[in-house]
MITORDO-696557 format. One record per residue (C-alpha): y, z, x. Coordinates in steps of 0.2 Angstrom, whole numbers. Layout:
N
[[Y; Z; X]]
...
***
This chain:
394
[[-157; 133; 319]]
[[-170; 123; 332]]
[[-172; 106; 328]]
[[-186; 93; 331]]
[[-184; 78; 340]]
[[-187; 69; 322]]
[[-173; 78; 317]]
[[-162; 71; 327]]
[[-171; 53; 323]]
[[-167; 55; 304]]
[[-149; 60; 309]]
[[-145; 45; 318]]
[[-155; 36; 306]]
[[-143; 41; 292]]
[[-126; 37; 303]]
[[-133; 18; 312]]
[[-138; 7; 301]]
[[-153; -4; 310]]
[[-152; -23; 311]]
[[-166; -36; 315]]
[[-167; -47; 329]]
[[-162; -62; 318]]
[[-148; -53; 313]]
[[-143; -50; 330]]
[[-146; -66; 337]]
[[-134; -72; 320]]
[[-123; -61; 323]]
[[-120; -67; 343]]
[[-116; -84; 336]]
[[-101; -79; 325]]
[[-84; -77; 332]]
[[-77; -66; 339]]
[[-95; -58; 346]]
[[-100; -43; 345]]
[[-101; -32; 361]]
[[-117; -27; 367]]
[[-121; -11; 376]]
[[-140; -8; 385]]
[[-143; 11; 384]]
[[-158; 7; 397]]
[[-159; 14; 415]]
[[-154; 2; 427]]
[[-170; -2; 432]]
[[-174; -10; 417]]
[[-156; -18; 413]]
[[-159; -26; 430]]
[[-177; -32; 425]]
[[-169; -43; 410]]
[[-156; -41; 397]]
[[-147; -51; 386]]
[[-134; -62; 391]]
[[-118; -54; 394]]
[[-123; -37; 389]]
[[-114; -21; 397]]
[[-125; -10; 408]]
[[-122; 9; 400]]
[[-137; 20; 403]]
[[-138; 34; 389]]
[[-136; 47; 403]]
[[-118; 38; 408]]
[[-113; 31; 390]]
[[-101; 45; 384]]
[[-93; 45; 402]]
[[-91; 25; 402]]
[[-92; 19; 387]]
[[-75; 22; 382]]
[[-66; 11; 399]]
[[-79; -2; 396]]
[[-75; -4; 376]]
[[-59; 4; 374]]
[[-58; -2; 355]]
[[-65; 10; 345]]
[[-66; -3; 329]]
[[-77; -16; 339]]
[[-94; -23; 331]]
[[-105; -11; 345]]
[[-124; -19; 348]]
[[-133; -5; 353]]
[[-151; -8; 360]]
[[-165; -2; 374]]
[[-184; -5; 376]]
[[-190; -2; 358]]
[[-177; 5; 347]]
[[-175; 23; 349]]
[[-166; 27; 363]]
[[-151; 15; 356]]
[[-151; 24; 339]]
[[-149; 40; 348]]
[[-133; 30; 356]]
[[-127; 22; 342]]
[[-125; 42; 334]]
[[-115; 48; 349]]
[[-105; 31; 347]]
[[-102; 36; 329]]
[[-99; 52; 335]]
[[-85; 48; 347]]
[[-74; 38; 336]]
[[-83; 20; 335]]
[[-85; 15; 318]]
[[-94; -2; 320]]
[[-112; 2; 329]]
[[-128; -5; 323]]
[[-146; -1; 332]]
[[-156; -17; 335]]
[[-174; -14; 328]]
[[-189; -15; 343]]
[[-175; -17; 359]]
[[-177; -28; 371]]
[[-195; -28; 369]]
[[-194; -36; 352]]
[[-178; -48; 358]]
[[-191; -55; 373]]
[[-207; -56; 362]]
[[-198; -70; 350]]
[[-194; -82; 362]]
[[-175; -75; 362]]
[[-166; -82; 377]]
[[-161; -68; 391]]
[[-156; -65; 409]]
[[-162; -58; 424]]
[[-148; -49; 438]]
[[-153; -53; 456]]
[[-165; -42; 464]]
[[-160; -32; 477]]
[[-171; -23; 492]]
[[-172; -5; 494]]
[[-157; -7; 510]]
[[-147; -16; 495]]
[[-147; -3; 486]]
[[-143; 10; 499]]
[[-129; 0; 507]]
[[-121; -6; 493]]
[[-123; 8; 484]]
[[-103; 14; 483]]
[[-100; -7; 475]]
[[-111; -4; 461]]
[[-103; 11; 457]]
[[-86; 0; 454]]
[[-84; -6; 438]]
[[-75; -22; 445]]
[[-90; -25; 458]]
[[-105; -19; 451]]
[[-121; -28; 455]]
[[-116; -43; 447]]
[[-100; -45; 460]]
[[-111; -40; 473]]
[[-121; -55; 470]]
[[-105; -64; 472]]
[[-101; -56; 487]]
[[-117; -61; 496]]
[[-117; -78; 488]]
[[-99; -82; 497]]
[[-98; -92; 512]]
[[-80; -88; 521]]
[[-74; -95; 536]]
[[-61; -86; 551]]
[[-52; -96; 560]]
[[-53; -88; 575]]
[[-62; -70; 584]]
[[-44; -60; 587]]
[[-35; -48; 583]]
[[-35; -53; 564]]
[[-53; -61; 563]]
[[-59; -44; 570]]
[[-55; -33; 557]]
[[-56; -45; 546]]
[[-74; -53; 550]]
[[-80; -30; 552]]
[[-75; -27; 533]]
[[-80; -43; 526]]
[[-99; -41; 535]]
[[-99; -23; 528]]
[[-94; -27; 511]]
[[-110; -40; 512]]
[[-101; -58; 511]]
[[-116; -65; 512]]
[[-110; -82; 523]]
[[-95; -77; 537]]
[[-90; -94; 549]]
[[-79; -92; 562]]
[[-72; -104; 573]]
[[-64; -100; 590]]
[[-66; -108; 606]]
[[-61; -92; 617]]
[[-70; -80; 628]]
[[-68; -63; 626]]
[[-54; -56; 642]]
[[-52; -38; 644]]
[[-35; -39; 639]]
[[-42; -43; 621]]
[[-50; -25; 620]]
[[-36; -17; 616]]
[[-36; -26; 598]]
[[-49; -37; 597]]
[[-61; -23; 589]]
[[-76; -36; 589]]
[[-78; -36; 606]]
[[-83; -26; 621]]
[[-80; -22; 638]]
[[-99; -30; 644]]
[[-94; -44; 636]]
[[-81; -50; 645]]
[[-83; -69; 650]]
[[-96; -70; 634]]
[[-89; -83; 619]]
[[-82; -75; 606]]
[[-90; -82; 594]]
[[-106; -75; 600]]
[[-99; -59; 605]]
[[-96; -59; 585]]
[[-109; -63; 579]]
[[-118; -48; 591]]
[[-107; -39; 583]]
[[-107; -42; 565]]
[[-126; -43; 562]]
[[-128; -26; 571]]
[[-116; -19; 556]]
[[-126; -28; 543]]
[[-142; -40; 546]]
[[-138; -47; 527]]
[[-125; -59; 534]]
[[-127; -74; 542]]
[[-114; -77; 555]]
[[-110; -96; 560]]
[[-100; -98; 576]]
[[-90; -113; 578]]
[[-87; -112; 599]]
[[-71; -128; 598]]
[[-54; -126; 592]]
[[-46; -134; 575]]
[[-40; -152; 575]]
[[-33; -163; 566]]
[[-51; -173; 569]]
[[-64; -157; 563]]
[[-55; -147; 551]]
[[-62; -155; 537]]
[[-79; -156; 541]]
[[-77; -137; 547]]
[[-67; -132; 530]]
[[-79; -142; 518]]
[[-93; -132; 513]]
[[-82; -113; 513]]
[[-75; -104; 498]]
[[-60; -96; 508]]
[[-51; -97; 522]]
[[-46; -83; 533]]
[[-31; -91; 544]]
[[-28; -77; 561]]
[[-23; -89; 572]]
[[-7; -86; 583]]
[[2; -102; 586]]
[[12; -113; 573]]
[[2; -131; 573]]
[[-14; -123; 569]]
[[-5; -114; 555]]
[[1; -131; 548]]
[[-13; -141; 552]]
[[-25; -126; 542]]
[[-12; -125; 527]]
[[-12; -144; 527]]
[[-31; -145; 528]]
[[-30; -130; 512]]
[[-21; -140; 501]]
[[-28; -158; 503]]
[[-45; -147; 500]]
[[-40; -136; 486]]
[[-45; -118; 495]]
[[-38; -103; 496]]
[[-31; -100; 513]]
[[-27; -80; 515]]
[[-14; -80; 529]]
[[-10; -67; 543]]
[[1; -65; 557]]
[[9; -53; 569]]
[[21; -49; 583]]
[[25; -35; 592]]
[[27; -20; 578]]
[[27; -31; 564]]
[[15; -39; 554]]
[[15; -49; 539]]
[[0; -57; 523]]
[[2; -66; 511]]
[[-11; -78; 501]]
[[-9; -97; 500]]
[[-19; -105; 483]]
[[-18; -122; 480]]
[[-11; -127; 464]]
[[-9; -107; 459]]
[[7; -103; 470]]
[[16; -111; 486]]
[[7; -116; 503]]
[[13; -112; 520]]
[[28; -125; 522]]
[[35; -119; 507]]
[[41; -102; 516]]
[[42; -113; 532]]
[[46; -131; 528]]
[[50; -132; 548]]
[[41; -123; 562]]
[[54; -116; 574]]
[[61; -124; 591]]
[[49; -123; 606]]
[[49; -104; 613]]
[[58; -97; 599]]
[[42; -87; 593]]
[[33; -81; 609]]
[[16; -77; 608]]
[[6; -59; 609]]
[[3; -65; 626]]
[[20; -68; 630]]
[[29; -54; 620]]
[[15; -40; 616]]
[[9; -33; 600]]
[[7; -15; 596]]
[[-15; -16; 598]]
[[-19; -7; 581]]
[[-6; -19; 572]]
[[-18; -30; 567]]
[[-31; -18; 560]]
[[-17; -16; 547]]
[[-14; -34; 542]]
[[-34; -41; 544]]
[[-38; -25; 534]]
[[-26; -34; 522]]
[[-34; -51; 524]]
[[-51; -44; 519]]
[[-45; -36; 502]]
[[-37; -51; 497]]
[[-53; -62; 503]]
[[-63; -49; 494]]
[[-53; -50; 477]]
[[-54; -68; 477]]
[[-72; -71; 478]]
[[-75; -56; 465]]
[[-62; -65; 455]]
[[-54; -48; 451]]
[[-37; -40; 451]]
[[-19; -48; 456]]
[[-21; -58; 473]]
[[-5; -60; 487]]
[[-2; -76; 477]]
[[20; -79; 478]]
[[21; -63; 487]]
[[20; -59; 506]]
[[19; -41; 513]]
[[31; -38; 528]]
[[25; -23; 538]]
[[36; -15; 550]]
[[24; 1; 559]]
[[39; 8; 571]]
[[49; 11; 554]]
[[34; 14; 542]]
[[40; 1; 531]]
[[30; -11; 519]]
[[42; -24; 508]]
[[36; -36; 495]]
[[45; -52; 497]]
[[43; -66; 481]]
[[40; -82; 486]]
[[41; -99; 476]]
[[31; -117; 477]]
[[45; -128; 481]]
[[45; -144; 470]]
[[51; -153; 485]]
[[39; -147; 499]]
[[29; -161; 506]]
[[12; -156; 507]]
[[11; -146; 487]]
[[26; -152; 479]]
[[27; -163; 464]]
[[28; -180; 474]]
[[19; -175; 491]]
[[24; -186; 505]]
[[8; -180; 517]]
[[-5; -185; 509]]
[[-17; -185; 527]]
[[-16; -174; 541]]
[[-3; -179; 555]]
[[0; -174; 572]]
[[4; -156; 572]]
[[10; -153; 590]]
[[21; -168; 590]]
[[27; -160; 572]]
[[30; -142; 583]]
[[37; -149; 597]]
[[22; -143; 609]]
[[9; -151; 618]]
[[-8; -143; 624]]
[[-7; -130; 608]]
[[-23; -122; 602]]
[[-32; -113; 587]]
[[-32; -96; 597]]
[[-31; -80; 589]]
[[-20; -67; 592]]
***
């Protein structure tokens, strides 16, 4: 039998009931909440909605609906524009198994024409869309963790072979603010690694050579270049302003001054490092997990950890571990999934093997422990044993 379109209406009329906007706006109030769900296109979802309602378009809901409210017993708000695109929702709802939809009489429409408060997403330009069209696609980015992405400011110390690969997928992924501070210039020998560079550049700052680099992969991103190495005397005017700090420096008191720095500051310091074959990240949080001189409360003697200059490195060993830098630095801005926090991945590429190692705060370290004995930044090359150390990168 053929059925009208008021058919269908008087259908989902019969299975939804249909509550006001007061009703709504008293229902928001109570505790727990009820979940709201916009049937609207994205377009309009993004024009204005209600505050903490989930995007599902009525041509997505049945696919999405059921990750996004998994509870099939959850009070369901369903609204769109003007009412009749949600009560057509709110039937397929009841029709999957959700016993708790209502319809919200006149939609947004009527929800915006009372004075009701609402939001509005940040509006992005055509290229927005295009380029990060694979991030709103993700549930756990969408455009709402874009925004946070292109909102963050993260700062690298140093254009190597960590910053490189780092500082690439970072810029594509649209962190919006990317500092990098390194007080080299770009030498042939760094092209076997340093992917941020070229061969016509050699000679050029790497700082600029970066941000040549960077703002030819996306123009979204401001890239700051910080030509001078980290002291003890600039790091916390350099760290103040940053949300995360990307360390891929190769020498030990530029480790401890930036872990030092990260702790006295509060920000999270995502750590990298690499030598010959191996590599290993981990991520250092302040008051969420241990710091650097809790896994190395003392650095080792004087030429007992030779540098890539002096021993090597294997060039597309750092690919790996800044690839790993930028998920971690990725996950923390967005806020989502289980960061490197207590754990450290050890990579070994001649063996293909990856191992987890657990690590612990150490009540007694100096720096995060429970009665800190640094409470200022020292002098880390005296603390190393070395003199004329710098903030290179490997």
């Amino acid at each position: 039998m053929n059925r009208s379109f008021k058919d269908l209406m008087d259908d989902a009329r019969r299975a939804v009931p249909e509550v006001t906007v007061d009703d709504v706006r008293a229902r928001l109030d109570r505790s727990p909440a009820p979940v709201l769900v916009d049937v609207r296109e994205r377009e309009e979802y993004r024009d204005g909605h209600l505050a903490g309602a989930l995007s599902l378009p009525r041509g997505f809901l049945e696919m999405r609906v059921e990750e996004a409210v998994p509870d099939r017993g959850a009070e369901i708000i369903a609204y769109c524009a003007g009412g009749t695109r949600s009560l057509i929702a709110g039937k397929i709802l009841k029709d999957m198994g959700y016993t708790n939809v209502v319809s919200m009489i006149g939609g947004f429409g009527a929800w915006k024409g009372g004075g009701n408060p609402w939001t509005a997403d940040r509006q992005f330009s055509a290229d927005q869309m295009q380029r990060y069209s694979r991030h709103f696609i993700l549930p756990e980015v969408g455009e709402a963790g874009q925004a946070k992405l292109l909102d963050a400011k993260v700062l690298l110390i140093g254009a190597g072979g960590l910053g490189s690969p780092t500082a690439y997928y970072l810029a594509a992924a649209g962190v919006g603010t990317i500092g990098i501070v390194d007080d080299d210039v770009v030498d042939r020998s760094n092209l076997q690694r340093q992917i941020l560079h070229a061969d016509d550049r050699v000679g050029m700052p790497k700082v600029e050579s970066a941000q040549k680099t960077l703002q030819g992969l996306n123009p979204d991103v401001k890239v700051i270049g910080f030509r001078e190495r980290v002291t003890s005397e600039n790091v916390m005017r350099l760290f103040a302003d940053w949300d995360v700090i990307v360390d891929g420096c190769d020498n030990f008191p530029t480790r401890y001054l930036v872990n030092d720095a990260c702790v006295f500051l509060g920000k999270p310091n995502v750590h990298g490092s690499i030598f010959q074959f191996e590599g290993q990240a981990t991520v250092f949080w302040p008051g969420h997990g241990p710091c650097y001189r809790c896994l190395f409360p003392e650095p080792p003697p004087p030429g007992a950890a030779p540098s890539c200059q002096e021993a090597g490195v294997l060039g597309v060993l750092p690919g790996l571990v800044g690839c790993v830098q930028a998920v971690e630095t990725v996950k923390l801005i967005l806020g989502v999934g289980r960061p490197l926090v207590g754990r450290l991945l050890h990579f070994d590429t001649l063996a293909m093997e990856i191992k987890q190692l657990k690590l612990r705060r150490d009540p007694e370290c100096p720096v995060c422990g429970d009665s800190p004995t640094i409470r200022e930044l020292i002098d880390y090359e005296e603390f190393c044993g070395l003199r004329g150390g710098h903030g290179a990168a490997a």
